[in-house]
C-alpha positions as CSV (number, residue, x, y, z in Angstrom):
1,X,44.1,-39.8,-42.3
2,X,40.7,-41.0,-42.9
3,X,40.0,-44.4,-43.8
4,X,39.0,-43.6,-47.3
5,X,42.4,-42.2,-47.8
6,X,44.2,-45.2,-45.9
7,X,42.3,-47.4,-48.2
8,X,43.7,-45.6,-51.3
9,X,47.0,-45.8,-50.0
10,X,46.8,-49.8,-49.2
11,X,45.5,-49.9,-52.3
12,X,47.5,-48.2,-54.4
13,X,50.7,-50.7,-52.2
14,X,49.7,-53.5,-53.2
15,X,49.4,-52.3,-56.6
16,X,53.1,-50.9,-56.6
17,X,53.9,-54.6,-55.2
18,X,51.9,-56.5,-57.7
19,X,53.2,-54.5,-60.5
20,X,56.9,-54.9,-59.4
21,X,56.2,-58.3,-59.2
22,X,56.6,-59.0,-55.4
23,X,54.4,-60.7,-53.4
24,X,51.5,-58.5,-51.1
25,X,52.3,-59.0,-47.9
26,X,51.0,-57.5,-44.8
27,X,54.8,-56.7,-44.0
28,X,55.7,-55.2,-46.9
29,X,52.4,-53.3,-47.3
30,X,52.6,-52.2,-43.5
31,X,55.9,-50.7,-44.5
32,X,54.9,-49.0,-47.8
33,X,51.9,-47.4,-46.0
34,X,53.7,-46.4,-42.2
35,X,50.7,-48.4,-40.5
36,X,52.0,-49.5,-36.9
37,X,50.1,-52.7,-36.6
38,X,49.8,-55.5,-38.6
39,X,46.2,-55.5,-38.3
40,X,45.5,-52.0,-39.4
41,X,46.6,-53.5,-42.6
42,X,44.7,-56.9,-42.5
43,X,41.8,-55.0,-41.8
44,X,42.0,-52.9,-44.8
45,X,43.0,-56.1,-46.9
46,X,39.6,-57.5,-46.2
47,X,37.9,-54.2,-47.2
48,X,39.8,-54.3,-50.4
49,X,38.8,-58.2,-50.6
50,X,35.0,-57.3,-50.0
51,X,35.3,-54.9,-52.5
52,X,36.5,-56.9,-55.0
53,X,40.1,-55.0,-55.5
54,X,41.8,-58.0,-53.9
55,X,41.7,-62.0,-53.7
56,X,43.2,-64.4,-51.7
57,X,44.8,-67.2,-53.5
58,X,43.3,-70.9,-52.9
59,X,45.5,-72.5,-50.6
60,X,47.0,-70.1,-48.5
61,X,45.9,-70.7,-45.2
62,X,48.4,-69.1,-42.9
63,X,51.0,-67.0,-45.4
64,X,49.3,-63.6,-46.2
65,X,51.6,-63.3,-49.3
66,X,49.0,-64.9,-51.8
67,X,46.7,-61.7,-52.3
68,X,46.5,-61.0,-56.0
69,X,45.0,-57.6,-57.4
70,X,42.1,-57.5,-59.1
71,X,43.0,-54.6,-62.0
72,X,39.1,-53.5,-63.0
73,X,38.7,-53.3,-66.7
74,X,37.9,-49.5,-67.9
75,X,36.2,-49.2,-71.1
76,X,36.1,-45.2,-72.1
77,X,34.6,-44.2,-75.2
78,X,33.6,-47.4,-76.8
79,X,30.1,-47.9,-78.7
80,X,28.4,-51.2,-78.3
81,X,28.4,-52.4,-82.0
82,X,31.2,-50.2,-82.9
């Protein structure tokens, strides 16, 4: 799997978490995804981070469960002034 298609599929965990209102954790995405190490999957985190897809929460030093998911705002088909 390339890293472009790993990133999708960390992505598109921790959107499946975040939507069924459980908390991202390295775990939990490590298990969704198949990775074998935990940090495979931290290291895609911080990509994600970088990116802007993900945040970490203030506050959580050690826990990995505070990552919250940045949803980008699509706009299709609207006119400014419309």
């Amino acid at each position: 799997m390339t890293r472009y298609h790993m990133l999708r599929a960390v992505w598109a965990a921790c959107s499946s978490l975040a939507l069924a209102h459980k908390p991202i954790t390295i775990r939990g995405v490590r298990e969704m995804v198949g990775l074998q190490a935990y940090s495979n999957v931290y290291y895609h985190l911080k990509h994600l981070e970088r990116a802007g897809y993900i945040t970490k929460s203030h506050g959580a030093h050690r826990s990995m469960a505070d990552w919250v998911v940045n949803i980008p705002l699509i706009t299709m088909g609207v006119k400014e002034g419309a």
